[in-house]
C-alpha positions in Angstrom: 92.4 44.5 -72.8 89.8 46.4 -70.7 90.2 49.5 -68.8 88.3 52.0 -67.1 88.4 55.7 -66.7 87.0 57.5 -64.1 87.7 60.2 -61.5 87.7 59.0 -58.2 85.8 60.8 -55.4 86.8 61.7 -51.9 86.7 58.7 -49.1 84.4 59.3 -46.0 87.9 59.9 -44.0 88.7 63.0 -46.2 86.9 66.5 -45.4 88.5 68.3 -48.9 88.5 67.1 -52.7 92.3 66.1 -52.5 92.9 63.6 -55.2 89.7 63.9 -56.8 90.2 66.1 -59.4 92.5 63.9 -61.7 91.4 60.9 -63.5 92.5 57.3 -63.1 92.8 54.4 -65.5 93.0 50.6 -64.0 93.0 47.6 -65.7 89.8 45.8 -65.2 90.4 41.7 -64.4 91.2 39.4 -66.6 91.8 36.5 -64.9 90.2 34.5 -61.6 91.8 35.2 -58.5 92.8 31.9 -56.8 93.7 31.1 -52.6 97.4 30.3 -52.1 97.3 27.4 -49.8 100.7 28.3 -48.7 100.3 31.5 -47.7 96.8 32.0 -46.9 96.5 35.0 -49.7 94.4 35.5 -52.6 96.2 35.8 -55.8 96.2 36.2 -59.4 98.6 35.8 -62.2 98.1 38.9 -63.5 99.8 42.1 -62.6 98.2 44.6 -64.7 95.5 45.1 -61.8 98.3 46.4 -60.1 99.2 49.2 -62.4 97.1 52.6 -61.8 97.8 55.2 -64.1 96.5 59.1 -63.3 95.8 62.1 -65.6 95.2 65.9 -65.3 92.0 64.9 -67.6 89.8 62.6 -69.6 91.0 63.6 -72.8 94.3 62.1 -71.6 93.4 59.1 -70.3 91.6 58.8 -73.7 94.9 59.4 -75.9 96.5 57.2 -74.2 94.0 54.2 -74.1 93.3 54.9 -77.5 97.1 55.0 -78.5 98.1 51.7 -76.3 95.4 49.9 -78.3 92.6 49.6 -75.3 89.0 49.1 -74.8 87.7 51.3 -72.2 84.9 52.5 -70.6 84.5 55.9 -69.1 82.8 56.3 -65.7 81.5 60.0 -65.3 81.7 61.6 -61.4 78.6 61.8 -59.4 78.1 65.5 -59.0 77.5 65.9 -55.4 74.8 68.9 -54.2 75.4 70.3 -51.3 72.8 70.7 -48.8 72.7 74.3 -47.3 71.4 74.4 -44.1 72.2 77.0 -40.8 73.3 75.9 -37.6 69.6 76.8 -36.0 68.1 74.0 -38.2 69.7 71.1 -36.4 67.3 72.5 -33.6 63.8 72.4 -35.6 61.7 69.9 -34.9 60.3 67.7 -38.1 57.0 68.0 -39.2 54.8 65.2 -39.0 52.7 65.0 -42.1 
């Protein structure tokens, strides 16, 4: 079984870093998904891609992959820079070079 570990980061609706300071394990896929005919859905047989699992920190999620027998990969955060800039900048006009 194959599972990641990574900390997620903040969705273009969020302003703050709410929720992206603990670190998630999923389940990557096993299996194809397949179109129910019936239904119209996609779906799987598999319901470990359901299960999202969060810790205070990547040691944790470690212990616990380690201890439940899993492979895993560990994706680190992009460290964002912030770009410093005053409010009479948006008024500068660019240099052509």
């Amino acid at each position: 079984m194959q599972a990641r570990i990574y900390q997620p980061e903040k969705t273009p609706m969020q302003s703050g870093k709410a929720k992206t300071k603990r670190w998630v394990l999923e389940y990557d896929k096993q299996t194809k998904r397949f179109n129910d005919l019936l239904m119209g859905w996609v779906g799987t047989e598999e319901t470990l891609q359901q299960v999202r699992l969060t810790f205070d920190s990547c040691e944790e999620a470690i212990r616990y992959a380690e201890h439940a027998g899993l492979n895993y990969k560990i994706y680190e955060p992009k460290k964002r820079t912030p770009v410093i800039k005053t409010y009479a900048d948006n008024f500068t006009k660019p240099v052509a070079g």
